[in-house]
N, C-alpha and C positions, 0 to 999 in steps of 0.2 A: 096548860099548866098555870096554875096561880104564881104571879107576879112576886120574889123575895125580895128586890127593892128597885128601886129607883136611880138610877146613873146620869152624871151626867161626866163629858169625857174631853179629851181634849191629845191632840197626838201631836207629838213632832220625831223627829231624826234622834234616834239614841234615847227618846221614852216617853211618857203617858202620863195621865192625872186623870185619876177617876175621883169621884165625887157622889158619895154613896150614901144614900139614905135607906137602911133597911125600914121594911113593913114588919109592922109589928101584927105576928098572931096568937097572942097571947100574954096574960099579965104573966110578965118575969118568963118572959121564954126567946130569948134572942135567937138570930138568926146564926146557922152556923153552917160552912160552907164544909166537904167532904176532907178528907187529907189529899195533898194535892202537893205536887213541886212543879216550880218554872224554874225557865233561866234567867228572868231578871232578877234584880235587886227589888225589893220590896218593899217601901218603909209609911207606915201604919200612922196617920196623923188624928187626935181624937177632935173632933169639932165641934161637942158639944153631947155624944151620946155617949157610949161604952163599947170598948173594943178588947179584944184576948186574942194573941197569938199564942196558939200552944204546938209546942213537938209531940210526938207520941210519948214522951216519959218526961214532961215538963210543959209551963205557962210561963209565959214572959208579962209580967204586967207594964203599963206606962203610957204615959198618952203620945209617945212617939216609941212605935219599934220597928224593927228592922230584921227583913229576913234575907239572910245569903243567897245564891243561885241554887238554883238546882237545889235546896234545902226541903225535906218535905212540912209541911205546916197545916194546919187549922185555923181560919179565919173567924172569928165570932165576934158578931157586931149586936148592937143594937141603939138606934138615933142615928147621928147625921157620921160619918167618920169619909178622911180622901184617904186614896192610896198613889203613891208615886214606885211606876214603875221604870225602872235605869236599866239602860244595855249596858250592861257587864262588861263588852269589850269594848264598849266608846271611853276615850280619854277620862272625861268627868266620871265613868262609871269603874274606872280604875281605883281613881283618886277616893270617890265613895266607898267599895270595896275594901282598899287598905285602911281606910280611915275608921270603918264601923266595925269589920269583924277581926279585929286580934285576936279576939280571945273566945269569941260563942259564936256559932252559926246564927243565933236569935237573938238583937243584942236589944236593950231599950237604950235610947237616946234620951240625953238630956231636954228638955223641951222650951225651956226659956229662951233662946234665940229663933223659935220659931212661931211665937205669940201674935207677931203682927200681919205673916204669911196667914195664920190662920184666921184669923179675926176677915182677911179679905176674903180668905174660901169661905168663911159662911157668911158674908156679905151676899158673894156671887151666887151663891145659892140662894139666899132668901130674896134676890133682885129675878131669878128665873131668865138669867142670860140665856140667849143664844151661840152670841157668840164665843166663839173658844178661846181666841184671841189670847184676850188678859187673863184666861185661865194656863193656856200654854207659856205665857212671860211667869205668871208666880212658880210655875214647874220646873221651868229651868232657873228662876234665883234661889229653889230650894234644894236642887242638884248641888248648885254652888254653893250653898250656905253647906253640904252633910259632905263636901268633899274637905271643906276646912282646906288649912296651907299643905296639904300632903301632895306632891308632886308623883302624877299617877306613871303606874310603867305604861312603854310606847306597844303598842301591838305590832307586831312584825307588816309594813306595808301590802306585801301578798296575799295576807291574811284579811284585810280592811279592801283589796280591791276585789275579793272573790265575795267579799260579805255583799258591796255594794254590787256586785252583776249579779248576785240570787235574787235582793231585792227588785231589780228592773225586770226578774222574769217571772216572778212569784204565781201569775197564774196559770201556768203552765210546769213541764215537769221541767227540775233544775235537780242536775245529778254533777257529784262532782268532776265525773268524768269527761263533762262537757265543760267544766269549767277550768280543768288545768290546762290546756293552750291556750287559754289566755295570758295566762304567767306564764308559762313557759317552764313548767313544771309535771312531772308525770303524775295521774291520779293517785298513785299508790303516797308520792311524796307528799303529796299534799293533802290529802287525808291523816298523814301522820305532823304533818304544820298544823294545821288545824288543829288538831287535841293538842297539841304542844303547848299551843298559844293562847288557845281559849279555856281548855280544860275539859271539853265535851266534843261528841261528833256532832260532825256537819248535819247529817240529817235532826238533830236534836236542836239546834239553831234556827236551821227553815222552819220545824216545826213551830216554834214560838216565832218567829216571821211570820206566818202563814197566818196566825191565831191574831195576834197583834194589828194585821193590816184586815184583819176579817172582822172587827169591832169597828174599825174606823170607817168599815164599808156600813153596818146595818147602820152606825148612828148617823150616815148620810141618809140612810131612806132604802137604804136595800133590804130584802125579806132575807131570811137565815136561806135557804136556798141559792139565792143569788150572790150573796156572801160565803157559802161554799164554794161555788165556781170561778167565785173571781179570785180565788187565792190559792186553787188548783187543788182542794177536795173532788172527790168522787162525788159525791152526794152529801146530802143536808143532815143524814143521821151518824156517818162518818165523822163531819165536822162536829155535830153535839157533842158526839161520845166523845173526842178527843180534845173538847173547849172543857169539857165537865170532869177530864182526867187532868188537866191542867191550872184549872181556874175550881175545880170542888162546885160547881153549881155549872147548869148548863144557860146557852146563849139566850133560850126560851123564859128562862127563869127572872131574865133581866130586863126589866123597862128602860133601855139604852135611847138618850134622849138628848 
């Protein structure tokens, strides 16, 4: 499959920063990814090329937008654009949350407090860093810059120590039912803690777990094979179909670098 762009990526605990140059295949013909929902937060940084986030019955224009969880959306790029993605149940990703969507599942963001973050993301990009480093510190001062003063809600503690034991088994099967004697809680109860507190199932969680920690594995050096199994897919075309239901382009389609 021909290459749609170019990544470069950078992860830590509660979210991500991609760095995206689409290829261009044509005069006046940007790249545009499938309709697609995640459970992160979303928010759209323009770095110098052209970006549209659209719903099915609207476009949000602006050089910072922002998409809800679980929201379905349309990415269409073309030139250099990041994306920061926020776990929705991490503290900062509370704070984010209340702070961006009052009013629209697809909001644009003012963009003048975030002029000098970007000017370093296309620094670091026209330097062809390796390291992720100072790409991972600009990700988390720009969580904190789009949480603004808003004091985020606390996730219920059982809920934050069952998240953290899926992640330590991720490649392997993680069902909730192995995971309530840990708390001390019956599957059935916490299954229903779970939506309570986060707003979605548990299986719909792992899933963007599983997807999340399977980028971080190919842009070490792992083949999409190897990166299905280390995050407890079946197989390598299991994992595309459901990178490509998630993400609107498949894992193949990306030069992750």
């Amino acid at each position: 499959m021909r290459r749609l762009a170019n990544i470069h990526t950078a992860f830590w605990d509660g979210g991500a920063l991609w760095l995206i140059e689409a290829l261009p295949r044509g005069e006046a013909d940007p790249r545009s990814t499938d309709f697609h929902a995640h459970h992160a937060i979303q928010v759209v940084f323009n770095l110098g090329g052209r970006f549209e986030i659209s719903g099915r019955d609207t476009a949000v224009p602006g050089d910072v937008v922002a998409v809800a969880p679980d929201v379905e959306h349309r990415f269409t790029s073309e030139g250099l654009t990041a994306i920061l993605f926020i776990e929705p149940e991490s503290r900062p990703g509370r704070a984010v949350a209340k702070h961006l969507f009052a009013g629209a599942d697809i909001a644009a963001v003012p963009p003048l407090s975030f002029h000098d973050a970007c000017q370093r993301m296309r620094a670091f990009w026209q330097d062809r860093r390796s390291d992720a480093e100072p790409l991972e510190h600009l990700g988390r001062s720009l969580i904190d810059s789009l949480a603004g003063d808003v004091t985020p809600d606390i996730v219920d503690d059982r809920v934050r120590r069952v998240m953290r034991w899926a992640a330590e088994r991720i490649e392997g099967p993680v069902s909730l039912v192995d995971a309530a004697p840990e708390i001390g809680l019956s599957a059935a109860r916490l299954r229903h803690l779970f939506v309570e507190q986060t707003g979605l199932p548990f299986k719909t969680y792992l899933l963007w777990l599983r997807l999340n920690k399977s980028v971080g594995r190919i842009v070490e050096g792992a083949s999409l094979t190897e990166a299905a199994y280390d995050v407890g897919f079946a197989d390598s075309a299991h994992f595309s179909r459901t990178f490509r239901r998630m993400f609107g382009v498949t894992p193949a389609a990306l030069n992750l670098s």
